[in-house]
C-alpha positions as CSV (number, residue, x, y, z in Angstrom):
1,X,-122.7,231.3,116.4
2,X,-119.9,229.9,114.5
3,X,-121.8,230.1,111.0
4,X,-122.8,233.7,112.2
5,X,-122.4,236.0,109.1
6,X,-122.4,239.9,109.2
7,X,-122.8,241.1,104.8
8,X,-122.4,245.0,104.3
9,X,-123.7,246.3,101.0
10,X,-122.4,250.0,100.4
11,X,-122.7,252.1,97.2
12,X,-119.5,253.4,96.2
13,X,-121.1,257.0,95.9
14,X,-120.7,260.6,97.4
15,X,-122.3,259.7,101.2
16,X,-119.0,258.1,101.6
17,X,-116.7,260.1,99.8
18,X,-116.4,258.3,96.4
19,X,-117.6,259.6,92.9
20,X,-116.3,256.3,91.4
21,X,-119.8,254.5,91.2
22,X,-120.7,250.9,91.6
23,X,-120.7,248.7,94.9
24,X,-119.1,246.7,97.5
25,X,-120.5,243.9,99.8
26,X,-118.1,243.1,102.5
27,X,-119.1,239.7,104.2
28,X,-117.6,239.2,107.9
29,X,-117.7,235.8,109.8
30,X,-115.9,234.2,112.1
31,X,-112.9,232.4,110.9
32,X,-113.3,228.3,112.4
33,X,-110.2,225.7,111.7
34,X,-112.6,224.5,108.5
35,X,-112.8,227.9,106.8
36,X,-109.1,228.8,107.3
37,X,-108.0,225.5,105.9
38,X,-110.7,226.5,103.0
39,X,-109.2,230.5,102.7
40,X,-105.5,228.8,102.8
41,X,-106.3,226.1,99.9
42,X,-107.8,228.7,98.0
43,X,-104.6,231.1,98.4
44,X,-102.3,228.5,97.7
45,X,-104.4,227.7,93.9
46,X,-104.3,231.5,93.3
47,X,-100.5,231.6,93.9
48,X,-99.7,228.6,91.6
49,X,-101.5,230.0,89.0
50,X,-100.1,233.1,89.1
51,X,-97.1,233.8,85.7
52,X,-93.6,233.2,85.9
53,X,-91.5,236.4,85.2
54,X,-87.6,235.6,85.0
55,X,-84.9,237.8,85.3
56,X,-81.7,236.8,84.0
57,X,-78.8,239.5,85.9
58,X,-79.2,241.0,89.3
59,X,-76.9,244.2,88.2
60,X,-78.4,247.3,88.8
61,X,-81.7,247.1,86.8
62,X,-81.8,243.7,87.6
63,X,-81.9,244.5,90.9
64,X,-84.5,247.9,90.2
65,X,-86.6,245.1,87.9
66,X,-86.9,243.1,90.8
67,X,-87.9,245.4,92.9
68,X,-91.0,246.4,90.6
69,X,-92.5,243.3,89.8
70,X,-92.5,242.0,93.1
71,X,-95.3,244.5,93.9
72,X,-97.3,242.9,90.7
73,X,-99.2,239.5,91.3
74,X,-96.6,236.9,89.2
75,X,-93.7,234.8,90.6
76,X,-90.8,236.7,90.0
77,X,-87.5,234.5,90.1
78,X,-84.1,236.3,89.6
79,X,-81.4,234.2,88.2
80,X,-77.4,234.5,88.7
81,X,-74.2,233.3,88.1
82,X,-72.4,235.8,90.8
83,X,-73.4,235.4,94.2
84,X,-72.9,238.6,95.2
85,X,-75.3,239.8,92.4
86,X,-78.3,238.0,94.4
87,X,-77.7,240.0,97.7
88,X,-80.5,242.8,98.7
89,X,-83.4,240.8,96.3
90,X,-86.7,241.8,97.7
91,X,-88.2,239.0,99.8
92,X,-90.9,238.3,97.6
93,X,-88.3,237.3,94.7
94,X,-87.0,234.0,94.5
95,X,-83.1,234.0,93.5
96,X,-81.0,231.1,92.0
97,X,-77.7,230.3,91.4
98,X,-76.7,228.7,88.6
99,X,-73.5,228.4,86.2
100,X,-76.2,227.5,83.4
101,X,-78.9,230.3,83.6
102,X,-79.7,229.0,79.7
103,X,-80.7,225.8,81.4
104,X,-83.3,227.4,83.5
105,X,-85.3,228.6,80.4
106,X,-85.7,225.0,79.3
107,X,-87.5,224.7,82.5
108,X,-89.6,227.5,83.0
109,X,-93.5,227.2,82.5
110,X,-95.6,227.5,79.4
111,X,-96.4,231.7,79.7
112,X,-93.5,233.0,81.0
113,X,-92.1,235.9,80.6
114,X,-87.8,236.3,80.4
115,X,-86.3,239.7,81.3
116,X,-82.5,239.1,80.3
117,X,-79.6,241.6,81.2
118,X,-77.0,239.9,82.8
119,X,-73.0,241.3,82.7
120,X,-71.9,239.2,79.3
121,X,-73.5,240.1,76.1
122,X,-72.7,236.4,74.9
123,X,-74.8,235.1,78.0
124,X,-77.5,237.4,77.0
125,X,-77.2,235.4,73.8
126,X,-77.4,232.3,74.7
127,X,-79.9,232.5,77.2
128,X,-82.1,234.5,74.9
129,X,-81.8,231.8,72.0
130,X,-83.0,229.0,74.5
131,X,-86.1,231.3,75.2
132,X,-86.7,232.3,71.6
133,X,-86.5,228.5,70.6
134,X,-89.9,228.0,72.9
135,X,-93.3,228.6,71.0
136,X,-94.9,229.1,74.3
137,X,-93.5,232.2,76.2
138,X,-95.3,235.4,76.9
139,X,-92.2,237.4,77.2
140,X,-88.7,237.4,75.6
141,X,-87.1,241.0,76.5
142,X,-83.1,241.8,76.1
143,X,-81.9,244.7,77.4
144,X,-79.1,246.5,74.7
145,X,-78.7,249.0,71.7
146,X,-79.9,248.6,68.2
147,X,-76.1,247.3,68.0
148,X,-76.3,245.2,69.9
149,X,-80.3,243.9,68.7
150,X,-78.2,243.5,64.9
151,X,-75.4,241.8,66.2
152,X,-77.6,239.1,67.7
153,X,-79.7,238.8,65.1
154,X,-76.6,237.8,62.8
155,X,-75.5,235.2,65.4
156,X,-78.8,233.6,66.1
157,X,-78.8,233.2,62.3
158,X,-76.0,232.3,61.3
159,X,-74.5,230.4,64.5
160,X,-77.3,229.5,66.8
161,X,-80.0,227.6,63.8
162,X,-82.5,230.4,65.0
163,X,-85.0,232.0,62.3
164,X,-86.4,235.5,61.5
165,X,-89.5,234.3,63.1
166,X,-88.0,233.6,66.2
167,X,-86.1,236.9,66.2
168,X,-89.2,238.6,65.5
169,X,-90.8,237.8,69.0
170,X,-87.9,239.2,70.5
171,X,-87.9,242.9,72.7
172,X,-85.2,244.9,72.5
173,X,-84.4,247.1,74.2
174,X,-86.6,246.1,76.9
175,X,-88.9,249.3,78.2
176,X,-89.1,250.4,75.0
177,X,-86.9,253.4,73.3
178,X,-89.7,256.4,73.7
179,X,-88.7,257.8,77.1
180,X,-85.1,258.7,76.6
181,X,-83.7,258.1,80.7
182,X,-81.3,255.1,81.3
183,X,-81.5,255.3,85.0
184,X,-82.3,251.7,85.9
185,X,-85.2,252.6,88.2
186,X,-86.6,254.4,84.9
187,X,-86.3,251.1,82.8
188,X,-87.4,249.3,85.5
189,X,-90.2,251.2,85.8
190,X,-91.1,250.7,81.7
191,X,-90.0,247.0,81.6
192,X,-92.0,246.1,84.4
193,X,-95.1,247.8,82.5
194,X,-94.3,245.9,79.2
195,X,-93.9,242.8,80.8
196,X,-97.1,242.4,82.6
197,X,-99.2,244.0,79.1
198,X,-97.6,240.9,77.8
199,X,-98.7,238.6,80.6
200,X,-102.5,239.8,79.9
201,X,-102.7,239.8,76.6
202,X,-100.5,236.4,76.4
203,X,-103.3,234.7,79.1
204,X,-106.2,236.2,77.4
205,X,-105.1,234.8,74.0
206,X,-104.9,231.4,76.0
207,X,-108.1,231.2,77.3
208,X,-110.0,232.8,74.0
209,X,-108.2,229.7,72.6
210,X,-109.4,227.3,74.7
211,X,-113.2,228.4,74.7
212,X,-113.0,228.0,70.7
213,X,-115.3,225.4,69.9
214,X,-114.0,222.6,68.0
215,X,-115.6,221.8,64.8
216,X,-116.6,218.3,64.6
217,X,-117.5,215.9,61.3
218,X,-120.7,213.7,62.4
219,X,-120.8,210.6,60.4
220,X,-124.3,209.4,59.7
């Protein structure tokens, strides 16, 4: 029968091999024109809920930070101003082109997280100042030296109108400084880590947010 089910119930215990605990029901039916359309909607409202994670430079941790969060369940959009740069992006990343990769912050979601480490310290700059200038991101990360973390702070302050509390929400170097190893498949590894404990705690803080109750003033 098309509405035929088949629902297996199995406990996640030794008979079967796992020590984890728990359960599992598995339900199998046959897949009509109604239900696919039904699996494929609901797919399709997973995806486009899923974060933003931007990557400004597709150099060679851009390239390893690619390849990382593309096995993690966000959108991961690499963004360039060298064509060459965007070759050999994993499928699952979506790549752009743009002279103004600052622009592209302006655009971006509410949540998103921005990975920057493009060729050009001053492009770093500016497209990190667009993101710090939004109150809504999950993410700002710049890759660099303590140096180089001082010397933007004394342009976003004194060149870019930015503010201490602004340059406080900022991560750098991205990855963090405890594990000593600058191959880019290292920071990668770190970043991508860093990023998505941002994306959690940024989505949880959302919804706590919105299930606050709202304290009302009855006039009688």
């Amino acid at each position: 029968r098309p509405d035929a089910r088949v629902i297996l119930d199995v406990a996640l215990g030794p008979e079967i091999g796992q020590c984890c605990g728990g359960r599992v029901e598995v339900s199998i039916r046959l897949v009509d024109a109604t239900l696919a359309q039904e699996l494929i909607s609901a797919a399709e409202i997973e995806q486009a809920e899923l974060p933003y994670v931007y990557i400004f430079g597709g150099g060679h941790v851009g390239q390893a930070l690619a390849s990382a969060v593309a096995l993690l369940p966000v959108r991961a959009v690499v963004i360039e101003t060298r064509a060459d740069a965007l070759d050999g992006m994993p499928e699952a990343v979506e790549t752009r082109l743009t002279p103004m990769p600052e622009a592209e912050v302006r655009n971006a979601p509410a949540g998103s997280a921005f990975a920057i480490l493009t060729h050009d310290h001053a492009l770093d700059f500016l497209i990190v100042a667009e993101a710090l200038k939004r109150g809504d991101t999950a993410y700002v990360g710049m890759i660099g030296s303590k140096t180089k973390k001082a010397t933007f702070r004394n342009w976003l302050l004194k060149s870019a109108e930015g503010t201490e509390a602004q340059f406080a929400r900022l991560v750098s170097p991205i990855g963090g400084d405890a594990v000593k190893d600058k191959r880019p498949s290292v920071i990668a590894a770190l970043a991508a880590a860093e990023i998505m404990t941002a994306l959690v705690n940024h989505g949880a803080a959302s919804n706590a947010g919105r299930q606050m109750p709202h304290d009302r003033t009855l006039a009688g």
